[in-house]
N, C-alpha and C positions, 0 to 999 in steps of 0.2 A: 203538410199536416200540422195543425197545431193541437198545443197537450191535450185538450179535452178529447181531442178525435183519440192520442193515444191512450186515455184514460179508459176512453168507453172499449177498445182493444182487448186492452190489459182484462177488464173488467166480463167479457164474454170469455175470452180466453181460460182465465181462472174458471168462469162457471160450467165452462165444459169440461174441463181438468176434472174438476170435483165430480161434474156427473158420469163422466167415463170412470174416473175410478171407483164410484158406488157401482156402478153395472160389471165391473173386472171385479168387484171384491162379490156380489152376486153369484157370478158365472163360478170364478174359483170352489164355493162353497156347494154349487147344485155339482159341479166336477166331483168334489168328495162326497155328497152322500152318494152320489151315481156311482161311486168307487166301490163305496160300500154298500150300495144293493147289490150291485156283481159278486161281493166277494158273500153274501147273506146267499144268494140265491146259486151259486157255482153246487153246494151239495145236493141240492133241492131237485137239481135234474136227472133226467133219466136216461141214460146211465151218466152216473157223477164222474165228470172229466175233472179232475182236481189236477190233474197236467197243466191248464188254464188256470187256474186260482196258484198254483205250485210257483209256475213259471212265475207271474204277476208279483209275489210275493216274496220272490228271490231277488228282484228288482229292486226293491223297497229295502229302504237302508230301516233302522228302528227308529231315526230321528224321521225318516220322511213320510213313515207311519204313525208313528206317533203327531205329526202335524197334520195328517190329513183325519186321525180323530177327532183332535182336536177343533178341525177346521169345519167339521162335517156334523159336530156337534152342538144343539141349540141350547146347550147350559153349559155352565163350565163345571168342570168335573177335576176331581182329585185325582192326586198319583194313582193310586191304588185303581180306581176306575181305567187309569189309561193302559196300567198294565193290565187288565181284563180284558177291556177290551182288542189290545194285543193277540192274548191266547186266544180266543174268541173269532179273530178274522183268521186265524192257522197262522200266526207269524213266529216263526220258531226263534225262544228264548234260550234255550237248551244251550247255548255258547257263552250267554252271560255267565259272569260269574256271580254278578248279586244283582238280577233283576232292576228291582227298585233304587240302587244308588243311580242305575245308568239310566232309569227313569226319570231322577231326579236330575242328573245331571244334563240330558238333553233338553229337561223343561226349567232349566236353569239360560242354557243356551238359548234355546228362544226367548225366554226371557229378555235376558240381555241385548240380545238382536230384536227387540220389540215386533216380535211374530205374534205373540202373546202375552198376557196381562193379567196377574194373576187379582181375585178375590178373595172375601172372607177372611180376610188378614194373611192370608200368602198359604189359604192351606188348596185353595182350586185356583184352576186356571181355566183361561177360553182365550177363542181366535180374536183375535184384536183387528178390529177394520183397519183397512190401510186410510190413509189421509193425505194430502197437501203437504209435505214436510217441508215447505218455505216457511220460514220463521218472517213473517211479516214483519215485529215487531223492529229486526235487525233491519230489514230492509229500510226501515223508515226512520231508523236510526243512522244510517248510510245514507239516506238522502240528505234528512236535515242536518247531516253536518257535513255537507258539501258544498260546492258552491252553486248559483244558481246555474251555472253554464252547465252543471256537471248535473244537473237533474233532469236533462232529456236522456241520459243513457235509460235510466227505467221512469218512462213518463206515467203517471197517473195512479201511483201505488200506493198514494195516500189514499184514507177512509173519510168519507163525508164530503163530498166534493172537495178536499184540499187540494191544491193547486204545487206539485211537487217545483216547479217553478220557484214560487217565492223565495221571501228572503228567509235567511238561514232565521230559525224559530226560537221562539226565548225558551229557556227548561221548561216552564211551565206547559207551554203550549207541545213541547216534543213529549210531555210528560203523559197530554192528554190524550194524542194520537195513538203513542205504543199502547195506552190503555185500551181506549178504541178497538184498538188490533185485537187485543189480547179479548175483550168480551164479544168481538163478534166469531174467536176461534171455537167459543165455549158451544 
């Protein structure tokens, strides 16, 4: 096989990556509103088994409730929304000691764990699609500064037909590729 074969590889491979992970960030999201139909509709029935919603709900840590809100929700919403919506699905707060700090503090944690993203200057948050976390840019900064022999390890990972082959690239030209990368991530 020569590079172009592993180019065109490389290049299927990524676009099924991406499309399987839009269909899994999909499924997850229809998973949570389905979560939360159940837990809408558990009182609605006759006679109301709240042993089902009870049990369910003893499961659920506040952080993995609090993200399945979040996840299941088509805006992003404030603190205050999430703990609403908390009381709302029966999820007993009753052991916090301050509500809203531990509200704040688990949508601090996803935060930082990039679960979610906040808005409006940091006062809502929403579920953040997952994506490709290959940093392109690095990869093609690892190629072109190898040597040619060492650019079959990942063949074809340059953008625009670049030939990861070649000879090692002048700044300029390495300057143009990362950029490359970087506007086809946007």
């Amino acid at each position: 096989m020569d590079a172009s074969e592993y180019k065109e590889i490389a290049i299927k491979i990524k676009a099924e990556l991406e499309s399987l992970e839009i269909q899994q960030e999909d499924i997850e999201r229809r998973i949570a509103r389905l979560k939360q139909a159940l837990i809408g509709l558990i009182p609605l029935s006759e006679p109301p088994d709240n042993s089902v919603i009870a049990s369910y709900l003893n499961e659920l840590s506040l952080t993995d409730a609090a993200r399945q809100i979040i996840q299941a929700s088509k805006k992003p919403l404030t603190p205050t929304e999430i703990k609403q919506q908390l009381l709302s699905m029966g999820k007993d707060l009753s052991g916090q000691k301050n509500v809203m700090a531990s509200v704040h503090a688990l949508l601090k944690r996803l935060a930082t764990n990039e679960e979610i993203e906040t808005r409006d200057n940091g006062l809502t948050y929403q579920w953040k699609p997952k994506s490709i976390t290959m940093d392109w840019a690095e990869v093609i900064n690892n190629l072109t500064n190898s040597s040619p022999g060492d650019a079959a390890v990942v063949p074809g990972a340059l953008p625009g037909g670049e030939d990861s082959s070649a000879e090692t690239p002048t700044p300029a030209r390495k300057s143009r590729l990362i950029e490359a990368v970087r506007r086809s991530q946007k």
